[in-house]
C-alpha positions in Angstrom: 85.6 49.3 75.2 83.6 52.4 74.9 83.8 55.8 76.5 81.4 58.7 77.5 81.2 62.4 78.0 80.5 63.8 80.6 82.6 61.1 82.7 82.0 61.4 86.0 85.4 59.4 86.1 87.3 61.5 85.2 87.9 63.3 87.9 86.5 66.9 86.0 82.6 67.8 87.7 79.9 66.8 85.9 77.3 68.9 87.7 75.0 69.7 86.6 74.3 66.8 84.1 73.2 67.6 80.9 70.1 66.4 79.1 72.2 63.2 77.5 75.2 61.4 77.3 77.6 60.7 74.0 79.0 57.4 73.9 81.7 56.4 71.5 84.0 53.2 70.9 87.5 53.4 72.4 90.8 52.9 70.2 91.8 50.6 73.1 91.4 49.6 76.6 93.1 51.6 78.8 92.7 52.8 82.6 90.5 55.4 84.1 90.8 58.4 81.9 92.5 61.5 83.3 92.5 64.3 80.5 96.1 66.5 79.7 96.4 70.1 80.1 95.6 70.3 76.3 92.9 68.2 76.4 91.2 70.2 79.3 91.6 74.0 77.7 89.7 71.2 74.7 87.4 70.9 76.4 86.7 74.8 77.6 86.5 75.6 73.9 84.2 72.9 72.8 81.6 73.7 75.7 82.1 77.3 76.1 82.4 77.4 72.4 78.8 75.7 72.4 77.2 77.8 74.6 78.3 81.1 72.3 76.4 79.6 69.3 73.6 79.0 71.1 73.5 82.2 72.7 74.4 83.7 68.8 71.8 81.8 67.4 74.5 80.3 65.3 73.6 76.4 64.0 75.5 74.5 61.7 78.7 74.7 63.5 79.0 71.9 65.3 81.7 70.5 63.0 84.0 73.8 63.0 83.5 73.4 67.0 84.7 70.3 67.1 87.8 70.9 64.8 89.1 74.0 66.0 88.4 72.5 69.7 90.9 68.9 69.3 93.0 70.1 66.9 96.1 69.2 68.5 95.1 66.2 69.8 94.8 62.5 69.2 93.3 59.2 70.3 90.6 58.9 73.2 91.2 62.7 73.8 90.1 63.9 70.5 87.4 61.6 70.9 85.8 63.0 74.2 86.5 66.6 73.4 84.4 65.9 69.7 81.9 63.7 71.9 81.7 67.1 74.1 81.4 70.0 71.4 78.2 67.6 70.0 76.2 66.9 72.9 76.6 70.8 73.8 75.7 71.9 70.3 72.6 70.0 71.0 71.9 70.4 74.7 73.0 73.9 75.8 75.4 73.8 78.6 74.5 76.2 82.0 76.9 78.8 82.6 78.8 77.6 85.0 79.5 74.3 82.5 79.9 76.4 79.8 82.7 78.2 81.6 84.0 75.2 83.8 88.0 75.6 84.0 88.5 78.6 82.7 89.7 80.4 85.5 92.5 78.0 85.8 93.6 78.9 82.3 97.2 80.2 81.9 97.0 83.4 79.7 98.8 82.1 76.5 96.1 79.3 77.1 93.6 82.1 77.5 95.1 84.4 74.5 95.0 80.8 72.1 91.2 80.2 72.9 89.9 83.7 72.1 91.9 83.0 69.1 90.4 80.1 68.2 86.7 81.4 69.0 87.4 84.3 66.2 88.2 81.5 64.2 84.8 79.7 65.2 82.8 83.3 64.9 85.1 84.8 62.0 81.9 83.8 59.2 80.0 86.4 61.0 81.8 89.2 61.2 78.8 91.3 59.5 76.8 90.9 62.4 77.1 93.4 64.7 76.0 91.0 67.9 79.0 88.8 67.2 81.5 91.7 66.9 80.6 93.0 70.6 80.4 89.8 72.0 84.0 88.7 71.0 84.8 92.0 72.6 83.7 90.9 75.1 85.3 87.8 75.0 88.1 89.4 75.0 87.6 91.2 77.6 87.2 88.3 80.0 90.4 86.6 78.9 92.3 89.4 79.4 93.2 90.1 75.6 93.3 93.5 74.3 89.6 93.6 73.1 90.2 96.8 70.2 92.2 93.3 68.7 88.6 92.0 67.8 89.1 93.5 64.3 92.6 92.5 63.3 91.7 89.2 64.8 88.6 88.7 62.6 90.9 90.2 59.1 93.8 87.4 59.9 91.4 84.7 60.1 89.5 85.6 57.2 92.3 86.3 55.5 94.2 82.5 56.3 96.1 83.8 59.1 94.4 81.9 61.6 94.5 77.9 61.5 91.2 77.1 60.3 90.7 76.1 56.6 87.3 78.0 56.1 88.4 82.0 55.9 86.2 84.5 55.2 85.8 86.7 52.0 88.8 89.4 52.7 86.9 91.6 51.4 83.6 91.1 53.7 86.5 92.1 56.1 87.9 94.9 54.8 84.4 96.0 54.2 83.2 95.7 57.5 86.5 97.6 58.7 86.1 100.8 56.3 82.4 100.9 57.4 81.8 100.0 60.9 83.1 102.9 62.6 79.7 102.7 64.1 80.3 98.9 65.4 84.0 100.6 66.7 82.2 103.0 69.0 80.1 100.0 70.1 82.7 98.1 71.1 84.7 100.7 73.2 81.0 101.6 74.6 81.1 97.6 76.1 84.1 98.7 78.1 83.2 102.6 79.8 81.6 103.0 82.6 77.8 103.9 82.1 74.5 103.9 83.3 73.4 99.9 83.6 69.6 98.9 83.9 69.0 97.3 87.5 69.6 93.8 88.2 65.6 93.7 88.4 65.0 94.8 85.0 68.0 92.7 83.9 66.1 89.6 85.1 67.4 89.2 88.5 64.5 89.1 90.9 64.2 89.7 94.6 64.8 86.1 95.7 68.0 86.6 93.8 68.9 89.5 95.8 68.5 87.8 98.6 70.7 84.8 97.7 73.4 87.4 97.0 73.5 88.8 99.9 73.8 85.7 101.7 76.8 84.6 99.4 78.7 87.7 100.6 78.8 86.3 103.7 82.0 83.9 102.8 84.1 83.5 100.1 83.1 80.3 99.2 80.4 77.6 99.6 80.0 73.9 98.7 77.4 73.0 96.0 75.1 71.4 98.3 75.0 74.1 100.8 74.7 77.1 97.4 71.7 74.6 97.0 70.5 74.5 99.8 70.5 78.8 100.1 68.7 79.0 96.6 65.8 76.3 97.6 65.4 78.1 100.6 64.4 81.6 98.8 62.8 79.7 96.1 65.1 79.8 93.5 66.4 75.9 91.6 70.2 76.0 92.3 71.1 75.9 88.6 68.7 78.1 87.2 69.9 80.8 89.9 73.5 80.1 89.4 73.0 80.6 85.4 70.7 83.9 85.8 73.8 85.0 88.3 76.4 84.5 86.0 74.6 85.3 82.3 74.0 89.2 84.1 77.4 90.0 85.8 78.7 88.8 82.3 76.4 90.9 80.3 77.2 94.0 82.9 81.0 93.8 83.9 82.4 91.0 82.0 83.1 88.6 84.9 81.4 85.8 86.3 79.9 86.5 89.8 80.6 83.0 90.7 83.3 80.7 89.7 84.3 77.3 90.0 82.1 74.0 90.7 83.6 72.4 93.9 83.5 75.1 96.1 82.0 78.1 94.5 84.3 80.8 94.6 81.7 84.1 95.3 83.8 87.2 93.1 82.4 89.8 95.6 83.3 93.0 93.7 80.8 91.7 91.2 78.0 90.5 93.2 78.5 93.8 95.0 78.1 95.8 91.8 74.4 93.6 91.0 73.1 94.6 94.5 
Protein backbone atom coordinates (compact mmCIF):
# COMPACT_ATOMS: atom_id res chain seq x y z
CA UNK A 1 0.00 0.00 0.00
CA UNK A 2 1.22 3.42 0.08
CA UNK A 3 0.94 6.21 2.63
CA UNK A 4 0.85 10.12 2.76
CA UNK A 5 1.75 13.08 4.83
CA UNK A 6 -0.25 15.09 5.95
CA UNK A 7 -2.91 12.29 6.64
CA UNK A 8 -6.01 13.58 7.39
CA UNK A 9 -6.43 9.96 8.90
CA UNK A 10 -4.59 10.15 11.22
CA UNK A 11 -6.38 11.63 13.58
CA UNK A 12 -3.54 14.79 13.96
CA UNK A 13 -5.17 18.30 11.97
CA UNK A 14 -4.08 18.90 8.83
CA UNK A 15 -5.30 22.48 8.54
CA UNK A 16 -4.21 24.30 6.88
CA UNK A 17 -3.04 22.09 3.96
CA UNK A 18 0.12 22.63 2.62
CA UNK A 19 1.03 23.36 -0.99
CA UNK A 20 1.51 19.32 -1.70
CA UNK A 21 1.40 16.00 -0.51
CA UNK A 22 4.40 13.26 -0.09
CA UNK A 23 3.44 9.94 -0.90
CA UNK A 24 5.60 6.92 -0.09
CA UNK A 25 5.24 2.95 -0.35
CA UNK A 26 4.24 1.23 2.86
CA UNK A 27 6.43 -1.80 4.47
CA UNK A 28 3.05 -3.43 4.76
CA UNK A 29 -0.58 -3.25 5.00
CA UNK A 30 -1.73 -2.30 8.09
CA UNK A 31 -4.83 -0.39 9.63
CA UNK A 32 -5.53 3.35 9.90
CA UNK A 33 -2.33 4.86 11.19
CA UNK A 34 -2.31 6.39 14.59
CA UNK A 35 1.21 7.83 15.33
CA UNK A 36 3.18 6.94 19.11
CA UNK A 37 4.11 9.56 21.49
CA UNK A 38 7.65 9.36 19.81
CA UNK A 39 6.48 9.60 16.60
CA UNK A 40 4.42 12.77 17.29
CA UNK A 41 7.28 14.92 19.28
CA UNK A 42 8.88 13.41 15.35
CA UNK A 43 6.92 15.02 13.94
CA UNK A 44 7.17 18.62 15.96
CA UNK A 45 10.88 18.54 15.08
CA UNK A 46 10.64 17.79 11.52
CA UNK A 47 8.02 20.67 10.83
CA UNK A 48 9.00 23.14 13.41
CA UNK A 49 12.52 22.12 12.55
CA UNK A 50 11.52 23.20 8.86
CA UNK A 51 10.04 26.32 9.49
CA UNK A 52 13.48 27.47 11.53
CA UNK A 53 15.54 26.93 8.31
CA UNK A 54 13.31 28.67 6.30
CA UNK A 55 13.01 31.44 8.56
CA UNK A 56 17.25 31.11 8.89
CA UNK A 57 17.62 31.05 5.36
CA UNK A 58 19.30 27.78 5.94
CA UNK A 59 18.95 25.14 2.69
CA UNK A 60 20.59 22.06 2.31
CA UNK A 61 19.37 20.60 5.44
CA UNK A 62 16.70 18.70 4.64
CA UNK A 63 18.62 15.45 5.29
CA UNK A 64 20.03 16.40 8.86
CA UNK A 65 16.11 17.33 9.53
CA UNK A 66 15.10 14.30 8.67
CA UNK A 67 17.75 12.25 10.68
CA UNK A 68 17.82 13.95 13.81
CA UNK A 69 13.78 14.17 13.53
CA UNK A 70 13.15 9.76 13.28
CA UNK A 71 16.06 8.84 14.84
CA UNK A 72 14.49 6.56 17.17
CA UNK A 73 12.10 5.22 15.11
CA UNK A 74 11.33 2.54 12.64
CA UNK A 75 8.99 1.32 9.98
CA UNK A 76 5.92 3.43 8.63
CA UNK A 77 6.78 6.02 11.37
CA UNK A 78 10.08 6.87 10.23
CA UNK A 79 8.61 7.00 6.98
CA UNK A 80 5.96 9.76 7.53
CA UNK A 81 8.04 11.75 9.90
CA UNK A 82 11.02 11.77 6.72
CA UNK A 83 7.88 12.26 4.30
CA UNK A 84 7.11 15.34 6.74
CA UNK A 85 10.62 17.08 7.30
CA UNK A 86 10.70 17.04 3.11
CA UNK A 87 7.57 18.41 2.02
CA UNK A 88 8.19 21.30 4.82
CA UNK A 89 11.79 21.90 3.67
CA UNK A 90 10.12 22.65 0.42
CA UNK A 91 6.76 24.17 1.25
CA UNK A 92 7.07 26.30 4.50
CA UNK A 93 4.72 25.32 7.07
CA UNK A 94 2.36 28.41 8.77
CA UNK A 95 2.99 28.93 12.24
CA UNK A 96 0.52 27.44 13.80
CA UNK A 97 1.75 23.90 11.71
CA UNK A 98 5.00 24.70 12.36
CA UNK A 99 4.31 24.61 16.09
CA UNK A 100 1.30 22.05 16.07
CA UNK A 101 1.63 19.81 19.37
CA UNK A 102 4.08 21.43 21.09
CA UNK A 103 2.27 22.60 23.91
CA UNK A 104 1.33 19.12 24.70
CA UNK A 105 5.01 18.38 25.02
CA UNK A 106 6.23 16.93 28.35
CA UNK A 107 9.47 18.91 29.41
CA UNK A 108 12.07 16.08 29.02
CA UNK A 109 10.28 15.88 25.56
CA UNK A 110 10.65 19.64 25.37
CA UNK A 111 14.38 19.73 26.91
CA UNK A 112 15.31 16.59 23.99
CA UNK A 113 14.01 18.78 21.03
CA UNK A 114 15.82 21.99 21.83
CA UNK A 115 18.52 19.48 21.99
CA UNK A 116 18.20 18.14 18.95
CA UNK A 117 17.51 21.66 17.10
CA UNK A 118 21.24 22.72 18.37
CA UNK A 119 22.12 19.70 16.77
CA UNK A 120 20.21 20.75 13.50
CA UNK A 121 21.62 24.60 13.91
CA UNK A 122 25.08 23.65 15.57
CA UNK A 123 26.98 24.28 11.75
CA UNK A 124 26.05 27.83 12.28
CA UNK A 125 27.08 28.77 15.38
CA UNK A 126 29.14 31.94 13.74
CA UNK A 127 26.09 33.50 12.90
CA UNK A 128 24.90 35.71 15.25
CA UNK A 129 20.96 35.30 14.05
CA UNK A 130 21.14 31.65 14.83
CA UNK A 131 22.69 32.11 18.33
CA UNK A 132 19.70 34.46 19.47
CA UNK A 133 17.19 32.50 17.87
CA UNK A 134 18.08 29.17 19.69
CA UNK A 135 17.89 31.49 22.70
CA UNK A 136 15.05 31.93 22.10
CA UNK A 137 14.17 28.59 21.43
CA UNK A 138 15.00 27.99 24.49
CA UNK A 139 13.23 30.21 25.95
CA UNK A 140 9.91 28.84 24.78
CA UNK A 141 10.67 25.34 25.87
CA UNK A 142 11.42 26.28 29.06
CA UNK A 143 15.30 25.38 28.99
CA UNK A 144 17.75 27.58 30.57
CA UNK A 145 18.51 29.75 27.44
CA UNK A 146 22.34 31.05 28.83
CA UNK A 147 22.77 26.91 27.92
CA UNK A 148 22.70 27.98 24.18
CA UNK A 149 26.49 28.03 24.31
CA UNK A 150 27.47 24.81 26.14
CA UNK A 151 24.77 23.29 24.01
CA UNK A 152 26.29 24.44 20.67
CA UNK A 153 30.37 23.33 22.19
CA UNK A 154 28.88 19.57 23.11
CA UNK A 155 27.43 19.14 19.78
CA UNK A 156 30.30 20.35 17.97
CA UNK A 157 32.35 18.73 19.95
CA UNK A 158 30.48 14.86 19.47
CA UNK A 159 28.58 15.29 22.56
CA UNK A 160 25.32 15.46 20.97
CA UNK A 161 24.01 12.46 18.73
CA UNK A 162 24.49 13.67 15.33
CA UNK A 163 27.51 12.45 13.36
CA UNK A 164 28.28 15.88 11.65
CA UNK A 165 30.07 18.15 14.66
CA UNK A 166 31.34 21.20 14.18
CA UNK A 167 35.10 22.39 14.14
CA UNK A 168 35.78 22.64 18.23
CA UNK A 169 37.61 25.15 17.62
CA UNK A 170 34.87 27.41 15.52
CA UNK A 171 33.34 26.83 19.04
CA UNK A 172 35.72 27.74 21.32
CA UNK A 173 36.33 30.62 19.03
CA UNK A 174 33.04 31.94 18.98
CA UNK A 175 32.97 31.47 22.87
CA UNK A 176 36.31 33.57 23.65
CA UNK A 177 34.96 36.20 21.24
CA UNK A 178 31.31 36.72 21.40
CA UNK A 179 30.90 38.41 24.54
CA UNK A 180 29.10 40.77 22.33
CA UNK A 181 26.59 37.89 20.99
CA UNK A 182 26.40 36.98 25.17
CA UNK A 183 24.92 40.47 25.83
CA UNK A 184 22.66 39.82 22.91
CA UNK A 185 21.27 37.04 24.11
CA UNK A 186 20.44 38.12 27.78
CA UNK A 187 19.09 41.39 25.87
CA UNK A 188 16.27 38.76 24.21
CA UNK A 189 15.21 38.12 27.68
CA UNK A 190 14.90 41.94 29.72
CA UNK A 191 12.32 43.84 29.53
CA UNK A 192 12.67 46.83 27.05
CA UNK A 193 11.21 49.13 24.92
CA UNK A 194 9.43 47.01 21.84
CA UNK A 195 8.39 48.76 18.50
CA UNK A 196 4.43 48.78 18.21
CA UNK A 197 2.51 45.96 16.92
CA UNK A 198 1.87 48.41 13.89
CA UNK A 199 5.34 48.90 13.01
CA UNK A 200 5.94 45.20 13.77
CA UNK A 201 3.46 44.40 10.91
CA UNK A 202 0.32 44.00 12.79
CA UNK A 203 -2.22 46.29 11.27
CA UNK A 204 -5.43 47.75 12.49
CA UNK A 205 -7.75 44.95 11.23
CA UNK A 206 -5.47 42.86 13.37
CA UNK A 207 -6.14 44.83 16.33
CA UNK A 208 -9.39 44.48 15.94
CA UNK A 209 -9.40 40.65 15.59
CA UNK A 210 -7.56 40.66 18.92
CA UNK A 211 -9.69 42.36 20.67
CA UNK A 212 -12.53 40.19 19.72
CA UNK A 213 -10.49 36.97 20.71
CA UNK A 214 -10.28 38.31 24.27
CA UNK A 215 -13.61 37.96 24.48
CA UNK A 216 -13.36 33.90 25.30
CA UNK A 217 -10.72 31.73 25.83
CA UNK A 218 -11.15 29.79 23.02
CA UNK A 219 -12.83 29.57 19.47
CA UNK A 220 -13.38 26.88 16.78
CA UNK A 221 -11.53 27.32 13.48
CA UNK A 222 -14.43 28.11 11.54
CA UNK A 223 -15.80 30.73 13.80
CA UNK A 224 -11.55 32.30 14.23
CA UNK A 225 -12.38 32.31 10.33
CA UNK A 226 -15.13 33.60 10.27
CA UNK A 227 -13.91 36.83 12.80
CA UNK A 228 -10.76 37.45 10.45
CA UNK A 229 -12.97 37.45 7.03
CA UNK A 230 -15.10 39.72 8.66
CA UNK A 231 -12.30 42.54 9.29
CA UNK A 232 -10.62 41.55 6.11
CA UNK A 233 -8.01 39.61 7.15
CA UNK A 234 -7.45 35.48 5.39
CA UNK A 235 -7.63 33.31 8.57
CA UNK A 236 -4.22 31.76 8.09
CA UNK A 237 -2.39 34.64 7.02
CA UNK A 238 -3.74 36.52 10.32
CA UNK A 239 -3.15 33.60 12.54
CA UNK A 240 0.67 33.40 11.16
CA UNK A 241 1.22 37.36 11.47
CA UNK A 242 -0.37 36.71 15.19
CA UNK A 243 1.85 34.23 16.22
CA UNK A 244 5.41 35.15 14.13
CA UNK A 245 5.14 38.82 16.42
CA UNK A 246 4.18 37.61 19.99
CA UNK A 247 7.05 35.13 19.23
CA UNK A 248 9.42 37.72 18.03
CA UNK A 249 8.29 40.09 21.21
CA UNK A 250 7.65 37.69 24.30
CA UNK A 251 8.58 34.32 23.16
CA UNK A 252 5.02 32.75 23.29
CA UNK A 253 2.58 32.08 20.87
CA UNK A 254 -0.58 34.37 21.18
CA UNK A 255 -2.57 31.51 20.00
CA UNK A 256 -2.18 27.87 20.44
CA UNK A 257 -3.66 24.80 19.37
CA UNK A 258 -5.72 23.81 16.04
CA UNK A 259 -9.12 22.41 17.28
CA UNK A 260 -10.16 24.97 19.43
CA UNK A 261 -7.72 27.82 19.43
CA UNK A 262 -6.66 28.34 22.83
CA UNK A 263 -6.35 32.61 22.93
CA UNK A 264 -2.99 33.13 25.58
CA UNK A 265 -4.43 36.38 26.73
CA UNK A 266 -1.49 37.76 28.66
CA UNK A 267 0.10 37.92 25.20
CA UNK A 268 -2.40 39.20 23.01
CA UNK A 269 -2.85 41.74 25.82
CA UNK A 270 0.80 42.72 25.68
CA UNK A 271 0.34 43.37 21.34
CA UNK A 272 -2.65 45.68 22.00
Amino acid sequence: GFGMEPDPRSGVSTSPMPEGVVCFELPSRGTVYQPSEAARVGLVLARWGAAILHELAIEGEQERLALLAAQDLQGEERLRVEATAALYTRFRPPSQVATRGLHGLTPEQKATLARQLVELLHDRATRPDVVKRLGKIYSLLGVDPQTVFSALHEAGTGGGRSSEGLDARLVEARLQETRQVERLLEGIFVEEASPSPVAAGLQAAHRTLLERLLERESWRPAEFDTMAGEVGLPSAGAMDLINDTSLDRFDELALEGDDPIYVNEEVVRGLL
